[in-house]
Phi, psi and omega in degrees: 000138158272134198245010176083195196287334162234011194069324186337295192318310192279329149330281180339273171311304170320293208290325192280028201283307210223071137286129188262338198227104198238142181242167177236067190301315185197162178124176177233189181284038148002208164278311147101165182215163159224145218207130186242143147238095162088357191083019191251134205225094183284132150239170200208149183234296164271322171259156188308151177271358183279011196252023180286355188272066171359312201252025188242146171287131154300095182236148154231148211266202130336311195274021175279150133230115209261123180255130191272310206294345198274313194297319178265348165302301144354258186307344210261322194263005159259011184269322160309318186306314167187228183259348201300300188272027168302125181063029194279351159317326193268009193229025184220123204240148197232125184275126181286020164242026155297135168270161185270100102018118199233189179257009153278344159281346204259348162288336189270336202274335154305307188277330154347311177313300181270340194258011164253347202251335162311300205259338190231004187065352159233146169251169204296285176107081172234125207295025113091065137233049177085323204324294158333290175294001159255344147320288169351288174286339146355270196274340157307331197050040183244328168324142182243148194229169187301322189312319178301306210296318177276351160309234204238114169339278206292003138279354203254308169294327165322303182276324179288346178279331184257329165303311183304308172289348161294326178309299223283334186258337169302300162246125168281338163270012165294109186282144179218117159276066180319308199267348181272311188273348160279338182261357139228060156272281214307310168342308203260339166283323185296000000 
């Protein structure tokens, strides 16, 4: 049988039948797994692949790192698909100590791209969604994680206006809709 490059996905989705509890530790909106149900063909990037299970809690863990707009585009277009992902807001819980994905990591995660395929004639072949350049500000301790985005609005902009200007002053040609992408921050906290 073919499970796709590791299976993980269909591993999952087996083990997670008579799971009370399915987790996501670490990683990005990727490369992604995919899961049939019922003839229904789920892919998944970001929630777990176990949160086709109803009667299972969803966590993602501290070691995600989460582009929000990617999570809810993500649940909104397997939610067409069928039934499988009815209600997974209320079964699916987020560690607030995860970091945020920002669209200026996934533009440095572009220019990166060119400027190693620049210098060395070659690249990563890295799916240009920020996931590297938010480690990065991770382990830098320059990152904002959700616990920032659900604090206080108005400190959570702050650090984001100066990360942002660091990206900026890092690539000069990198454009940031600083105030465009903070008014759906703030959306997305509501």
């Amino acid at each position: 049988a073919q499970w796709g490059d590791e299976g993980k996905g269909k591993v999952v989705d087996l083990l997670a039948m008579d799971a009370d509890l399915v987790c996501r530790c670490q990683g990005g909106n990727n490369a992604g797994h995919t899961v049939v149900v019922d003839n229904v063909e789920y892919d998944f990037h970001l929630l777990p692949s176990g949160v086709l299970n109803k009667n299972a809690v969803s966590f993602i863990g501290n070691g995600v790192v989460i582009h929000l707009p990617g999570l809810f585009e993500e649940a909104e277009r397997n939610s067409k698909k069928g039934p499988g992902l009815e209600g997974w807001e209320s079964r699916t819980v987020i560690s607030d100590r995860a970091h945020i994905v920002f669209d200026f990591h996934q533009a440095a995660d572009g220019l990166q791209e060119q400027q190693r395929q620049q210098q060395a004639g070659k690249n990563l072949g890295t799916t240009k969604k920020g996931i590297g350049p938010v480690y990065s500000s991770k382990a830098a301790r320059t990152g904002l994680r959700i616990c920032d985005l659900l604090a206080d609005f108005q400190e959570f902009s702050k650090k984001f206006r100066v990360l942002a200007a660091q990206y900026q002053a890092m690539y000069p040609t990198l454009n940031i809709d600083t105030e465009g992408e903070l008014q759906q921050l703030k959306v997305s906290a509501e």
